[in-house]
C-alpha positions in Angstrom: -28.7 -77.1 14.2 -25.0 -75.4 14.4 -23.5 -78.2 12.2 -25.8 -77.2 8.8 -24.5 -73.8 10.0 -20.8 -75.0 9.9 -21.2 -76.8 6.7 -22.7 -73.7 5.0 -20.0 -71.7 6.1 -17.6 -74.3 5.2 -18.8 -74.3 1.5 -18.7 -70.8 1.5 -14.9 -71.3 2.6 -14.2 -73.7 -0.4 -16.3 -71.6 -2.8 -13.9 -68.1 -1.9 -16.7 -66.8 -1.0 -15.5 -64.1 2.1 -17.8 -64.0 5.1 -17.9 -60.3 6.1 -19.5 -60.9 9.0 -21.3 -63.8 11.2 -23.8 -64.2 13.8 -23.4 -67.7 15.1 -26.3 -67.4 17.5 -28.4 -66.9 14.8 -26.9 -68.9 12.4 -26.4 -66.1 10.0 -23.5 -64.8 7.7 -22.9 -61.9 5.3 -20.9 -62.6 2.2 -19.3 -60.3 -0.8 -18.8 -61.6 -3.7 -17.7 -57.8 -5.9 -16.4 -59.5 -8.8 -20.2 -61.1 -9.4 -21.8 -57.8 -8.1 -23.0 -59.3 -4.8 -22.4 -57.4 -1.9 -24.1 -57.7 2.0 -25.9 -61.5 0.9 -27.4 -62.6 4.0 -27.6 -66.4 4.6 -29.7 -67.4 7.2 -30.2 -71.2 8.5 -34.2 -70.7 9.7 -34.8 -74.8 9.9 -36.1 -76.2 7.6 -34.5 -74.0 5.0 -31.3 -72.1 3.9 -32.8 -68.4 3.0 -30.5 -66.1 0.9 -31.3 -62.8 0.5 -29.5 -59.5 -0.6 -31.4 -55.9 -1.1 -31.1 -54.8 -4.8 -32.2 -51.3 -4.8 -35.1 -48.8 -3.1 -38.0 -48.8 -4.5 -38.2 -45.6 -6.3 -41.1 -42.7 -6.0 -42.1 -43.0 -9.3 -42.4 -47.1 -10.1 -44.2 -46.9 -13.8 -43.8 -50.7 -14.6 -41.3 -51.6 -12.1 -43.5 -54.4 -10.8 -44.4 -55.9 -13.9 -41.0 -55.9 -15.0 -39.9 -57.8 -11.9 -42.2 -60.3 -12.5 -41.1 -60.9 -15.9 -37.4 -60.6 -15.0 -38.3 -63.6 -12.5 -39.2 -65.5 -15.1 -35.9 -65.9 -16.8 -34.0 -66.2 -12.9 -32.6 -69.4 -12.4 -32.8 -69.7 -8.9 -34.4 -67.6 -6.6 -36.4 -64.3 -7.5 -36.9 -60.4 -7.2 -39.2 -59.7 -4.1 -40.4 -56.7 -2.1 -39.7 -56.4 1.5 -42.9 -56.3 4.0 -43.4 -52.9 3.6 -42.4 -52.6 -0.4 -39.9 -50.5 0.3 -36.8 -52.5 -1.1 -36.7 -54.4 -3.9 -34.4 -57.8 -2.6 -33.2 -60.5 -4.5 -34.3 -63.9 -2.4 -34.2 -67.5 -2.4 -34.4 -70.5 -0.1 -32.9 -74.1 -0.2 -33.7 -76.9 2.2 -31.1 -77.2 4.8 -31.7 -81.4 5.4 -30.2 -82.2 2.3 -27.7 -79.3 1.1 -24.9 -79.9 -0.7 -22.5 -77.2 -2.1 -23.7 -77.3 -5.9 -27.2 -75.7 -4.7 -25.6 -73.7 -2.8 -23.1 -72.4 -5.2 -26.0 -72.6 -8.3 -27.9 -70.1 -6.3 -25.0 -67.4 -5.3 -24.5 -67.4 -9.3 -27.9 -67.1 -10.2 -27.7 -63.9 -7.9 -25.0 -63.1 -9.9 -26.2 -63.8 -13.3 -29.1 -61.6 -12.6 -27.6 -58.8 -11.4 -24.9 -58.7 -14.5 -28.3 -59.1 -16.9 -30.6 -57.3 -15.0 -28.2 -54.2 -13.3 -28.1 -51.3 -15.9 -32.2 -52.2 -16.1 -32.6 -51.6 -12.4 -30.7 -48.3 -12.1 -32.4 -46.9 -14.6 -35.3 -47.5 -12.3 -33.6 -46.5 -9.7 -32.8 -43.6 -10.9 -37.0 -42.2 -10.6 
């Protein structure tokens, strides 16, 4: 499916948003976007869906209420949510869109809801962080 690839990255091109680097093979890109605190977002076509994902922090020794917290912080996210990685080690920021029928809107609602979070959420996180 190289074409939902190439429209991806061509609504990435129209949005400003810089590829830093690109696997065509399989179909993924990084983006930065500094001014909206993302930085290394994967996008990955995996047909059916469009996954976006960008690691937020480690997951610190001491967690207290991290866990809970994330959960409620998903409740106010837009798009997308705060997940652990397979071995809940990292705490990521992920969501998914179906590739059949994306258009740049979704695409571009979703980068900002990254963005949005991480302006609300980020001195919350590094405090946590911090443990």
């Amino acid at each position: 499916m190289p074409e939902k690839f190439d429209l991806v990255k061509q609504y990435l091109c129209e949005m400003e948003i810089p590829i830093v680097s690109e696997d065509q093979a399989a179909e993924l890109v990084v983006v930065d976007d500094e001014d909206n605190g993302i930085k290394n977002l994967v996008i990955d076509c995996e047909e059916p869906i469009l996954v976006l994902e960008q690691i937020i922090m480690k997951v610190p020794h001491d967690q207290g209420n991290l866990f809970k917290r994330l959960l409620q912080m998903n409740r106010d996210l837009v798009h997308g949510a705060f997940v652990l990685d397979e071995n809940a080690e990292l705490v990521l920021f992920r969501d998914t869109l179906q590739l059949e029928n994306l258009d740049r809107n979704e695409l571009e609602a979703s980068i900002h809801a990254l963005g949005l979070a991480l302006a609300e959420y980020s001195s919350e996180l590094l405090d946590y962080a911090k443990k």
